[in-house]
N, C-alpha and C positions, 0 to 999 in steps of 0.2 A: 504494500500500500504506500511505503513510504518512497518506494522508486517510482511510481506514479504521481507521485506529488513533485518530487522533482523534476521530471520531465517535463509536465506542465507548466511548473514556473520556469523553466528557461522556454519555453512555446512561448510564454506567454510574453517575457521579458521580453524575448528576440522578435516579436511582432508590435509591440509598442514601440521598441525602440526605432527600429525600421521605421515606424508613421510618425513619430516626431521629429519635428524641427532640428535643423544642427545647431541652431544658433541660441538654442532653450540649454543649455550649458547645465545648469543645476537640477532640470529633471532627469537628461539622459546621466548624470552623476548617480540621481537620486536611485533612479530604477535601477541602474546597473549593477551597483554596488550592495545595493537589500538585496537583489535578487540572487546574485553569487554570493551574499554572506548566507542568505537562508538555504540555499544549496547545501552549503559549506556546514550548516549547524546540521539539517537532514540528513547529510552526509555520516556526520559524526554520533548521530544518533543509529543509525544501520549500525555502525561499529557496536555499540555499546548494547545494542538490543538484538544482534544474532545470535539464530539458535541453529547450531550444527544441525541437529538432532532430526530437523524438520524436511530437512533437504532428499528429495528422492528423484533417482533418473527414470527412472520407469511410467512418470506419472501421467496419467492418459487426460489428465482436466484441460480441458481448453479454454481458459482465460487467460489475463494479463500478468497470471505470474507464473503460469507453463512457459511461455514464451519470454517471458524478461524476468530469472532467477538467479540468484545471488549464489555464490560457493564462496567459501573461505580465501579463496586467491581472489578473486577480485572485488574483494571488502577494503581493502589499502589503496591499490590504485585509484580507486572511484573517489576514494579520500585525500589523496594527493594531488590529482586531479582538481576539485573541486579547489583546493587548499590554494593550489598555484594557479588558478586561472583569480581567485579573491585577491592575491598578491598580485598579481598582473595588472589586474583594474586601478587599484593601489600605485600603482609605478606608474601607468600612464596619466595618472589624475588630471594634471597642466598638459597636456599635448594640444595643439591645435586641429587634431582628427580623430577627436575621441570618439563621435560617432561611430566611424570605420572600425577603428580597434575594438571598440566592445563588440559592434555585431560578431567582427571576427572570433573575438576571444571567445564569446556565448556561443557559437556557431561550431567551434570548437571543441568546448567541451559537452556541446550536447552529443555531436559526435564519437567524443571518446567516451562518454559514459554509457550510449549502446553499444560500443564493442566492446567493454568490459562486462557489461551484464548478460549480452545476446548469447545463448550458452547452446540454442538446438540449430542453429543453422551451419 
């Protein structure tokens, strides 16, 4: 449940950010930065509330966490991830193309968090 919330908020970030203005400075700040820190705390919450024990390969359920489930290897990455894309935003604060770089960075690590999670294809 809580991989679906994450992916949502970066959907959602990466589509606001996209329709907003470049020159609204302190929203595309505002969004960018909640939304990769709530990733970031999401992120760290999966850590601390995985449960080995639940995990099965065989499982024939076809919902949204057959197809996007978690294993103990990619519990860290998806956390480091999240971690440095937070630092990223961070470091480009003052840039004059911050637009471009967030969508990138967001675009990025939405990308890298379904290949860490994507586990039947």
């Amino acid at each position: 449940m809580l991989l679906a919330k994450i992916f949502y908020i970066l959907l959602a970030s990466i589509l606001v950010i996209f329709l907003t203005d470049a020159t609204d400075i302190f929203l595309l700040r505002f969004i960018s930065l909640s939304s990769s820190g709530l990733v970031l705390i999401l992120s760290s919450i999966l850590i601390t509330q995985f449960d080995n024990s639940v995990y099965s390969i065989g499982s024939d359920v076809l919902n949204f966490e057959f197809w996007f489930c978690l294993d103990g290897i990619s519990l860290f990455p998806i956390f480091l991830s999240s971690l440095l894309i937070f630092l990223c935003i961070l470091f480009i604060w003052n840039d004059h193309l911050f637009k471009e770089y967030v969508l990138n960075l967001l675009l990025i690590e939405l990308f890298l968090l379904i290949i860490f999670v994507l586990l039947n294809f």
